[in-house]
N, C-alpha and C positions, 0 to 999 in steps of 0.2 A: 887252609881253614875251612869247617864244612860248614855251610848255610846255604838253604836254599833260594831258589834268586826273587825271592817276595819279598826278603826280607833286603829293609833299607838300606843306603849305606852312613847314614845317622846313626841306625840303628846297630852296624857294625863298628860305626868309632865309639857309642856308647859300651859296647862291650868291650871293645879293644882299650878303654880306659880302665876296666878293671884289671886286664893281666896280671898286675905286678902287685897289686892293693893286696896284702898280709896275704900271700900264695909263699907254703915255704920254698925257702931260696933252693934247696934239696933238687926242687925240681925244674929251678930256670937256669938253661945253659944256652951259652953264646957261640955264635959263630959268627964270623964275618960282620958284628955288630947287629944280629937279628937273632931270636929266640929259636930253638931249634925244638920241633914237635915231641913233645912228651907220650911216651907210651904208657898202653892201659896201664898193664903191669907196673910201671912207677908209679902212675898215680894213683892205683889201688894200692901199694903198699904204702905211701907217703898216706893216704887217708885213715889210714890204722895207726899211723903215730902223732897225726897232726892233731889240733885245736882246733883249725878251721873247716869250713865246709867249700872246699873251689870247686864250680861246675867244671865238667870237661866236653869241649869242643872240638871232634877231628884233630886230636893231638896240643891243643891249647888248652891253657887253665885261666879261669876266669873266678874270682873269690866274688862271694855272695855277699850284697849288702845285706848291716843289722836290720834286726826287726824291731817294730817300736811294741811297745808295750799292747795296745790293743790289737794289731797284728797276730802277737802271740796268743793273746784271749781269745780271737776269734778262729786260730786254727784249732786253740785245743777243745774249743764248744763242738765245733766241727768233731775233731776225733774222739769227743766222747760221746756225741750222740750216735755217732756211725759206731765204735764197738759195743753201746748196747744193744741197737739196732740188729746187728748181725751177731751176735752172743750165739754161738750152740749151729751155725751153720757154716760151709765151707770155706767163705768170703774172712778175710783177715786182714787189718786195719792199723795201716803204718802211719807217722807221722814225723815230718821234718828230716830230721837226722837220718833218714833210710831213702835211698836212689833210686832211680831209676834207671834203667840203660836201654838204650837204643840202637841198633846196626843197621846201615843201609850203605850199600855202595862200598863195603869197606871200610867206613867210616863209624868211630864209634862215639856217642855221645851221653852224655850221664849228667841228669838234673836233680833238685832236691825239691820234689814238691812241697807242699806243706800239707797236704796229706792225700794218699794212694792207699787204692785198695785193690785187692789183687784175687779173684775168684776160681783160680787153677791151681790144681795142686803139683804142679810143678812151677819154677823160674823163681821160686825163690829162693836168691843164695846168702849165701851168709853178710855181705855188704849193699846188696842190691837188688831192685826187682826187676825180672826180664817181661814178664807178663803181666801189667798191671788193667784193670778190668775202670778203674776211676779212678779221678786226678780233679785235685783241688790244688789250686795256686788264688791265697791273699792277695790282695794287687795291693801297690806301694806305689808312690808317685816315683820313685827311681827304676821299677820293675815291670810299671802296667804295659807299655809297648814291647816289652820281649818276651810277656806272661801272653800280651792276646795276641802278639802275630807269633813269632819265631817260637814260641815255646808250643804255642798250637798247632803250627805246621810242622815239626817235629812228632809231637804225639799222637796228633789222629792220624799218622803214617804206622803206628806202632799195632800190628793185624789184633792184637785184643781189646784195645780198648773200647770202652763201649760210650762211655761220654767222658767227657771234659767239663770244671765246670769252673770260673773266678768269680772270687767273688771282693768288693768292692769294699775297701777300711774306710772310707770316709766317706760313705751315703748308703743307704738300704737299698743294696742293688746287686743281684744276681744273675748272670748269664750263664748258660747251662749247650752247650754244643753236643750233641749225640750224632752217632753213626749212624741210625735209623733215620735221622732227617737230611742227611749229604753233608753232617757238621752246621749246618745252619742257626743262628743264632737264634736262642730263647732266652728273652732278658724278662726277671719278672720284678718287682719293685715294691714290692708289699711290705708292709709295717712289720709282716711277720719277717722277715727276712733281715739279715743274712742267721739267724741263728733258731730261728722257730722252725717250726713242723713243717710251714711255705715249703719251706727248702731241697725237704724229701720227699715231699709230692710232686713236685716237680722232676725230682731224677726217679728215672722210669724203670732202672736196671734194678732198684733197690727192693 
């Protein structure tokens, strides 16, 4: 299984409890009494006929917890002020349902932000994006440790990104990581935030 070694091992039995939670059965085979690594190729094709959304892990599937109802309000405030924002120029603006994917080391890894935007006009394929330029992840009290370590140290390893940014469901609170500061954290806390103007003043790329 790929993680890098920052991340906990709380943090891996927290994912290792998701495996089996609504991942179709298509894709869990056994051996010897332990799960045997699923390839891209299956789990991109099982993601074309399934229902759910499972991250994929170095060969393990991990199913995404529900979202709550302001959750989903506040990604799609998010994606609609960023596709008017960028209306008429290069940058084009995914949300939720569209991936990402990752390669290092041989290992391949695929997350569902809640929403990416992607400023090159190549890497995007028909199920996923290879180059994504921004990344927003909602934090949720079941997601916020593997949104701000292990999903972070996954994505600022990804050569385009240019920031990262979560933003917080239950208090007015935005952190904003760029590449231009070593990923260093800018949290800003303004009344305007998470859904006002604050939000794109602050991300620098835009």
């Amino acid at each position: 299984m790929f993680y890098l070694s920052s991340v906990t091992q709380a943090e891996k039995r927290r994912r290792q409890g998701l495996v089996l939670a609504d991942v179709p059965s298509t894709l869990l085979h056994m051996e010897a009494g332990r799960l045997l690594p699923v390839s891209v190729e299956d789990y991109l094709a099982s993601e074309e006929a399934g229902t759910v959304r499972p991250e994929y892990i170095g060969g393990e599937i991990h199913a995404v917890a529900g979202e709550s109802v302001e959750h989903n309000a506040i990604a799609g405030n998010i994606y609609a002020a960023l596709r008017n924002k960028l209306r008429g120029g290069p940058c084009r603006v995914f949300i939720e349902n569209v991936k990402v994917r990752r390669e290092i080391v041989r290992e391949d890894v695929f997350y569902y932000p809640d929403v990416v935007v992607s400023c090159h006009p190549t890497g995007i394929e028909r199920l996923f994006v290879r180059w994504p330029t921004l990344i927003f992840e909602v934090l949720s009290p079941s997601t916020e440790n593997i949104d701000r370590r292990e999903k972070k140290l996954n994505y600022q390893q990804m050569p385009t990104l240019e920031e990262y940014v979560v933003v917080a469901q239950e208090r007015r609170e935005v952190t904003v990581f760029r590449r231009a500061n070593d990923w260093i954290a800018e949290t800003v806390t303004s009344v305007e935030t998470p859904r006002g103007s604050c939000l794109f003043r602050r991300i620098s790329y835009l």
